[in-house]
C-alpha positions as CSV (number, residue, x, y, z in Angstrom):
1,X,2.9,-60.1,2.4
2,X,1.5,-59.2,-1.2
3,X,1.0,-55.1,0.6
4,X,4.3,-55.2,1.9
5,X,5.8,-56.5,-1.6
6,X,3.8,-53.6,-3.3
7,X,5.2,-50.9,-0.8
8,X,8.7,-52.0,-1.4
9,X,8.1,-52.0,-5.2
10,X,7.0,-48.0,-4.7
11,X,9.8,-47.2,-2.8
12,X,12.2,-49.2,-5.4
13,X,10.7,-47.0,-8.1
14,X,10.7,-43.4,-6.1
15,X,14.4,-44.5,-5.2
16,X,15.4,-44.7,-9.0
17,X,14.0,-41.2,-9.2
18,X,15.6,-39.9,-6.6
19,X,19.0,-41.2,-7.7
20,X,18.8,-40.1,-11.7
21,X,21.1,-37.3,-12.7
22,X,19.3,-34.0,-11.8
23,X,18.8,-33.0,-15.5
24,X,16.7,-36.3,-16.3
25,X,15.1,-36.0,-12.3
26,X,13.4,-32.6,-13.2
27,X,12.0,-33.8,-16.4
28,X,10.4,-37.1,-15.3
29,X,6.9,-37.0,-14.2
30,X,6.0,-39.9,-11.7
31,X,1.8,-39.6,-13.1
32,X,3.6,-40.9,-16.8
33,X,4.0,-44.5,-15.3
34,X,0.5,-45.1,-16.0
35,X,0.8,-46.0,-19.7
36,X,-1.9,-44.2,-21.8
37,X,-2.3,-46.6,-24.8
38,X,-3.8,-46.5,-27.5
39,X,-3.1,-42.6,-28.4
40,X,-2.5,-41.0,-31.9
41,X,-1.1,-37.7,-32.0
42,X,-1.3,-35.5,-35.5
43,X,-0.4,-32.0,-36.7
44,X,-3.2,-29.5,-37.5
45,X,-6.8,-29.0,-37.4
46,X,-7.1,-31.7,-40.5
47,X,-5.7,-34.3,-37.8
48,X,-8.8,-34.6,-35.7
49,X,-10.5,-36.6,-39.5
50,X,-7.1,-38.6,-40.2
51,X,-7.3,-39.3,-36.0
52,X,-10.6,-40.4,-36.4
53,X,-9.4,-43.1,-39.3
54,X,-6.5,-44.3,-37.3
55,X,-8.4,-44.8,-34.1
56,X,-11.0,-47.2,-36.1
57,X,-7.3,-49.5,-36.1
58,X,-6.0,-48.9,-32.6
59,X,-9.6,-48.9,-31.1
60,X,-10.0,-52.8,-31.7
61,X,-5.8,-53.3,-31.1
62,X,-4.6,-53.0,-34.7
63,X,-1.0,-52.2,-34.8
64,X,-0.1,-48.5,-34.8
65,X,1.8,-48.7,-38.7
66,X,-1.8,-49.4,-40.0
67,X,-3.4,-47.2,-38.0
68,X,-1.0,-44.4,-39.0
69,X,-1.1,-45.0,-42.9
70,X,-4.7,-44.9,-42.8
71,X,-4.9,-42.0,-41.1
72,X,-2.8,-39.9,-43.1
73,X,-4.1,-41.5,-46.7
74,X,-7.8,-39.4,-45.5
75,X,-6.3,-36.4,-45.7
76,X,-3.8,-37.5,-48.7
77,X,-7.4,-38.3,-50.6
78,X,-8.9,-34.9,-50.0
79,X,-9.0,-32.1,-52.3
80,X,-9.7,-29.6,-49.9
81,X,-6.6,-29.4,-48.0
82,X,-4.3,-27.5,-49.7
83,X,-0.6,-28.9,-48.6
84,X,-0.6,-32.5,-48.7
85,X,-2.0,-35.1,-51.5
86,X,-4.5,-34.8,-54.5
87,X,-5.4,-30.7,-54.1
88,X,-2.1,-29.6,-52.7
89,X,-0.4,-26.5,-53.9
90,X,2.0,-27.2,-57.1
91,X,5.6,-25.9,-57.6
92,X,6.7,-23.1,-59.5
93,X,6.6,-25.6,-62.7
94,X,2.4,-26.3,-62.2
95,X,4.1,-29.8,-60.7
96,X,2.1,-31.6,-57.7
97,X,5.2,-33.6,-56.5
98,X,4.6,-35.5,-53.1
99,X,7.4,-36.4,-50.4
100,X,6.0,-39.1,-47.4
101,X,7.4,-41.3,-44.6
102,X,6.8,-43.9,-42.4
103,X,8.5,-45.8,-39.9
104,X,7.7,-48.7,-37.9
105,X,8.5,-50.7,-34.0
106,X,11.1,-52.3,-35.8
107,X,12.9,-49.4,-37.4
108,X,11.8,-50.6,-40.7
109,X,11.6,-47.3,-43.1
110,X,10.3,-46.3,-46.1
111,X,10.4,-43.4,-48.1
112,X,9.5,-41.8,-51.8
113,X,10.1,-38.1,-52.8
114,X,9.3,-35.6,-55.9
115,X,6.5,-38.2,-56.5
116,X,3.7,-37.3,-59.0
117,X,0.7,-38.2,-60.8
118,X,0.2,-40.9,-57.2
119,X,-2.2,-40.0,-54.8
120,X,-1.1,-41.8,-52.0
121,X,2.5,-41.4,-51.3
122,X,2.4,-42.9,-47.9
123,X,1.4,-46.8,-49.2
124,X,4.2,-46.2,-52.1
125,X,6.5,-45.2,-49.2
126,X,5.1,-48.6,-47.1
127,X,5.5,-50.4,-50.1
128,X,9.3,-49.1,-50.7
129,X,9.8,-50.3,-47.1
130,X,8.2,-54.0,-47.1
131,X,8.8,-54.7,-51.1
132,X,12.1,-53.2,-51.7
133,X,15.8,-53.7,-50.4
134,X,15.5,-50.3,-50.2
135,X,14.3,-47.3,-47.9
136,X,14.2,-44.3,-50.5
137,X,12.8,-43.7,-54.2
138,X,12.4,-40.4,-55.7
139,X,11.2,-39.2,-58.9
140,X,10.9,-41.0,-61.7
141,X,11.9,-44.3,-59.8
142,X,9.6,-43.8,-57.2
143,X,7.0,-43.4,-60.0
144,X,8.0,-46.5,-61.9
145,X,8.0,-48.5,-58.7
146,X,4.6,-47.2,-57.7
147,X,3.3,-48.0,-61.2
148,X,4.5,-51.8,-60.5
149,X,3.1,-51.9,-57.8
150,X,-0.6,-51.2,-58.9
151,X,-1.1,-47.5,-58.1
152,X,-2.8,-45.5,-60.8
153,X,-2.0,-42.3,-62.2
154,X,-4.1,-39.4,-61.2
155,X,-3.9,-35.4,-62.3
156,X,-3.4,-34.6,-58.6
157,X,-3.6,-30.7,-59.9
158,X,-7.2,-29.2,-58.6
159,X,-9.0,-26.5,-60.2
160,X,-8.5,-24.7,-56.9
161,X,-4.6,-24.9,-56.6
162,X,-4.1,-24.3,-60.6
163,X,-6.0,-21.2,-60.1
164,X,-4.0,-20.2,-57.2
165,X,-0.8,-20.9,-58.9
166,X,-1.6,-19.2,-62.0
167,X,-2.3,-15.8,-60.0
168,X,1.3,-16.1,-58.2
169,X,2.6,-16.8,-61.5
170,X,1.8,-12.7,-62.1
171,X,4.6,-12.2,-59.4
172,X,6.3,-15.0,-58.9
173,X,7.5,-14.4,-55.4
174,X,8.4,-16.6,-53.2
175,X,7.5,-15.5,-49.4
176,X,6.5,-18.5,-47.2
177,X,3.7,-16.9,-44.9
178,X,3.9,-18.5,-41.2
179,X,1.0,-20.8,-40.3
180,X,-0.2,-20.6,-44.0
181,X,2.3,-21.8,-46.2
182,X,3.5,-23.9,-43.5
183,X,0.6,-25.7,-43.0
184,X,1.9,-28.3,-45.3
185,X,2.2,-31.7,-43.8
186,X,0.5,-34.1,-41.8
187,X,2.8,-35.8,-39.5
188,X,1.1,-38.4,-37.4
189,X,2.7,-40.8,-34.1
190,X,0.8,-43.4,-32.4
191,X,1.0,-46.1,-29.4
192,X,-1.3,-49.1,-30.3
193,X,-2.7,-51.6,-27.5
194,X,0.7,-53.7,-27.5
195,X,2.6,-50.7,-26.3
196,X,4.1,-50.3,-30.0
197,X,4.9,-47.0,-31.5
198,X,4.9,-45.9,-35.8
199,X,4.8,-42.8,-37.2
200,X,3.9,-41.6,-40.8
201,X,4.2,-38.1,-42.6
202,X,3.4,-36.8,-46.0
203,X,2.5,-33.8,-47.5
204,X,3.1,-31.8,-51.1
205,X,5.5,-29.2,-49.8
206,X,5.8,-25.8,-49.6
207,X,3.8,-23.9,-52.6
208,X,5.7,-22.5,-55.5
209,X,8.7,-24.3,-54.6
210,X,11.5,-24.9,-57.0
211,X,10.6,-27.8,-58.8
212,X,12.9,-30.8,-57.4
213,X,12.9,-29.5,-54.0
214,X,12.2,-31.5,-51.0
215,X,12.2,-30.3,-47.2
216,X,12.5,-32.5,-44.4
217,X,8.6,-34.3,-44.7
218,X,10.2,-37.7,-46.5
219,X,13.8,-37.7,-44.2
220,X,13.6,-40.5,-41.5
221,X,15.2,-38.5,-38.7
222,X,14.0,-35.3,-39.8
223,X,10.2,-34.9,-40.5
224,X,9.6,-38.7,-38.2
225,X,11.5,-40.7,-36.1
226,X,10.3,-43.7,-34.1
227,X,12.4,-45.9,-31.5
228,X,10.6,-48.0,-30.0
229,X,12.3,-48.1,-26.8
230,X,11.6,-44.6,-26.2
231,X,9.3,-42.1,-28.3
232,X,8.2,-41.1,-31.7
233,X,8.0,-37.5,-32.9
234,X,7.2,-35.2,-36.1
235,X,7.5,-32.0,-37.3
236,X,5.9,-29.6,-39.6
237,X,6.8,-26.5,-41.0
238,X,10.5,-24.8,-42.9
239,X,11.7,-28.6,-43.8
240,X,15.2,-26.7,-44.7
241,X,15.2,-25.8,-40.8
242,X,14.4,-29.2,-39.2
243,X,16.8,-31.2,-41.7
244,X,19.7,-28.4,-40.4
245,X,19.3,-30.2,-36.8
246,X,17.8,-33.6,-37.5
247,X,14.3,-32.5,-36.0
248,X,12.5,-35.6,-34.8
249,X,15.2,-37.7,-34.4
250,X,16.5,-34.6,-31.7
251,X,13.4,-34.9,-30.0
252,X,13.8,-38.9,-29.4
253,X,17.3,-39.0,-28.1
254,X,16.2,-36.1,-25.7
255,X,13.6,-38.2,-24.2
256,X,15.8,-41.0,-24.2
257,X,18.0,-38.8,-21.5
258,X,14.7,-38.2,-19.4
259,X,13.2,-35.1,-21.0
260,X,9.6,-35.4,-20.9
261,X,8.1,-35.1,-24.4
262,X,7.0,-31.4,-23.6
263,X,10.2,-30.3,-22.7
264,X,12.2,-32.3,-25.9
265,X,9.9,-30.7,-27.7
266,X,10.8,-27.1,-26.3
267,X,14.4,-28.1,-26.7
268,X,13.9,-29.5,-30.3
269,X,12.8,-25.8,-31.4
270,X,15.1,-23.4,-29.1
271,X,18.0,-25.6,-31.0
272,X,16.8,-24.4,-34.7
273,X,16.3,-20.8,-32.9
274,X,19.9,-20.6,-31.8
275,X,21.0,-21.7,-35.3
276,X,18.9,-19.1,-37.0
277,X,20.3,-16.8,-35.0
278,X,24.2,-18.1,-35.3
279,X,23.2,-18.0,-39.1
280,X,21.9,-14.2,-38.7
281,X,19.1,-14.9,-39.8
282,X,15.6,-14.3,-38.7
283,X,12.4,-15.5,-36.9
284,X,10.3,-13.1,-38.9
285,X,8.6,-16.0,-41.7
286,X,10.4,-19.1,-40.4
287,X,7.6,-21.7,-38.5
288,X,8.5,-25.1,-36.9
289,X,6.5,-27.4,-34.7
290,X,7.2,-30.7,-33.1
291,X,4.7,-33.3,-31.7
292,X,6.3,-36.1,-29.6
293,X,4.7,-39.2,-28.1
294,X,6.2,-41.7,-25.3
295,X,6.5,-45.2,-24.6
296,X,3.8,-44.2,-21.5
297,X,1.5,-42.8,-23.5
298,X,2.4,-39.3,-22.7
299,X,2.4,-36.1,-25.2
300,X,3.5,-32.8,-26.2
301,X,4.0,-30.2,-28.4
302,X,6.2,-27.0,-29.0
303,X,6.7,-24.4,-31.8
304,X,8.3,-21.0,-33.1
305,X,5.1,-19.1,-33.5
306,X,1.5,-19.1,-32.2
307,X,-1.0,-20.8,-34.0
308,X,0.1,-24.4,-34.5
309,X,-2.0,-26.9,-33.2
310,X,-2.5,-30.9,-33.2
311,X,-5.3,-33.3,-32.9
312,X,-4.7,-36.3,-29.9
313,X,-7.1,-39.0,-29.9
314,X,-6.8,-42.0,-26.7
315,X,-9.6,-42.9,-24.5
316,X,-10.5,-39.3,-23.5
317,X,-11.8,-38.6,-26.9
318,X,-10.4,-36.7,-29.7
319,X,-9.3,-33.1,-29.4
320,X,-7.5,-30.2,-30.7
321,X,-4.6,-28.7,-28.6
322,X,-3.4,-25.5,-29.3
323,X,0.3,-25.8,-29.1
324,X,2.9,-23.6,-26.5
325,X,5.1,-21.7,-28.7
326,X,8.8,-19.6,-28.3
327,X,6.9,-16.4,-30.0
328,X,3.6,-15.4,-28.9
């Protein structure tokens, strides 16, 4: 009896496939019903350390919003990399300013922008979310708030990046380089043990930008987006181009319509392409990328040019996975 039950469950299930509108049939994969959890997905090569951290939480079923501010705050701490926390490139003013997000099962958000002298912008951001009525602070109030909430001031300006700044000061040009300048965030989405999804991002921006600016890193709906019913995704890269279609938050209504997160992904992108192109503007120094994650476990990536990658860490180990891409 228990065989037959089983049987008719499996043909329940392939009927439901069978019966789905043809764009969501084609995008479903049957081998996603076995749920992958826990997994943490991350932008760059300097994901596979902030994977490492996270998976220390999910590894003995800590919930996925520690596990993802951890993460990030290792590579928020180190000086090395250039694009997000203490060490990352200053704007045109000499300023480290520091945008992060993060966003929880429950769609709680919080986020702080144009932040300096803080080193981790991610726990101010939790902090705005669990302390405050509030899901934004930028500037000066995000710094007061911070300050009142225990974090101490730091130079976040490195010997490295003041020297760096100093020489572009000779020129003063401003011409993002694909996969250099653009390596500037660390967006990270993870599926803990209780089949719960967060996401966090954070980075210092694009070098040499106009001081005040912020792209799309600290934007709930455009640099993260998390529903737990469905997905989480993130994006890295021209914040200007993933706030003009509401990146991540894109990605997660198309896999609520089926698309597996591959293909939202590749949809996510080809949507900022067409409005570049509506906008006659061009590819030549514009670079986007999207990571998604699903409520299976599943994964995928998608980008304008070669050359981005992301770190995925589950029960197969951590790796580095060089991402498809529109332009070769």
């Amino acid at each position: 009896m228990d065989s037959r039950r089983k049987f008719l469950k499996k043909i329940g299930a392939s009927s439901l496939l069978l019966g789905l509108h043809p764009i969501y049939a084609q995008q479903i994969d049957p081998l996603e019903v076995a749920i992958n959890k826990p997994i943490v997905l991350s932008t760059w090569d300097f994901g596979l350390k902030a994977n490492t951290e996270a998976w220390k939480v999910l590894s003995i079923g800590g919930r996925a919003l520690d596990a993802v501010e951890q993460g990030v705050r290792y590579t928020e701490a180190d000086p090395t990399e250039r694009s997000v926390g203490y060490g990352g490139r200053p704007d045109r003013d000499g300023k480290v300013t520091l945008d992060a997000c993060i966003m929880d099962e429950n769609a709680n958000i919080g986020s702080v922008a144009a932040l300096e002298q803080i080193k981790h912008p991610i726990s101010v951001a939790r902090a705005v979310m669990e302390k405050t009525p509030h899901v934004m602070l930028v500037g000066d109030g995000a710094l007061q708030f911070a300050q009142e909430q225990g974090f101490p001031l730091e130079n976040l300006l490195t010997e490295a990046s003041e020297k760096e700044w100093r020489k572009w000061l000779k020129t003063a040009k401003y011409e993002p380089v694909v996969n250099i300048e653009n390596h500037d965030t660390i967006g990270m989405i993870a599926l803990d043990a209780q089949g719960n999804l967060s996401g966090a991002c954070t980075t210092s921006g694009m070098a040499f930008k106009m001081h005040g600016r912020v792209g799309d890193s600290p934007i709930i709906g455009a640099g993260l987006y998390v529903d737990n019913e469905v997905g989480a995704a993130t994006a890295t890269g021209h914040g200007e181009e993933v706030i003009r279609t509401v990146g991540s938050h894109l990605v997660v209504e198309l896999m609520r319509q089926g698309y597996t997160p591959q293909k939202a992904c590749e949809e996510a992108v080809k949507r900022i392409i067409k409005f570049t192109e509506s906008r006659k503007k061009t590819l030549d120094n514009i670079q986007v990328g999207f990571i998604a994650l699903n409520k299976q476990g599943a994964y995928g990536a998608y980008c304008i040019h070669g050359g981005f990658n992301y770190a995925k860490y589950d029960h197969a180990g951590n790796e580095l996975i060089p991402s498809s891409s529109y332009l070769k």
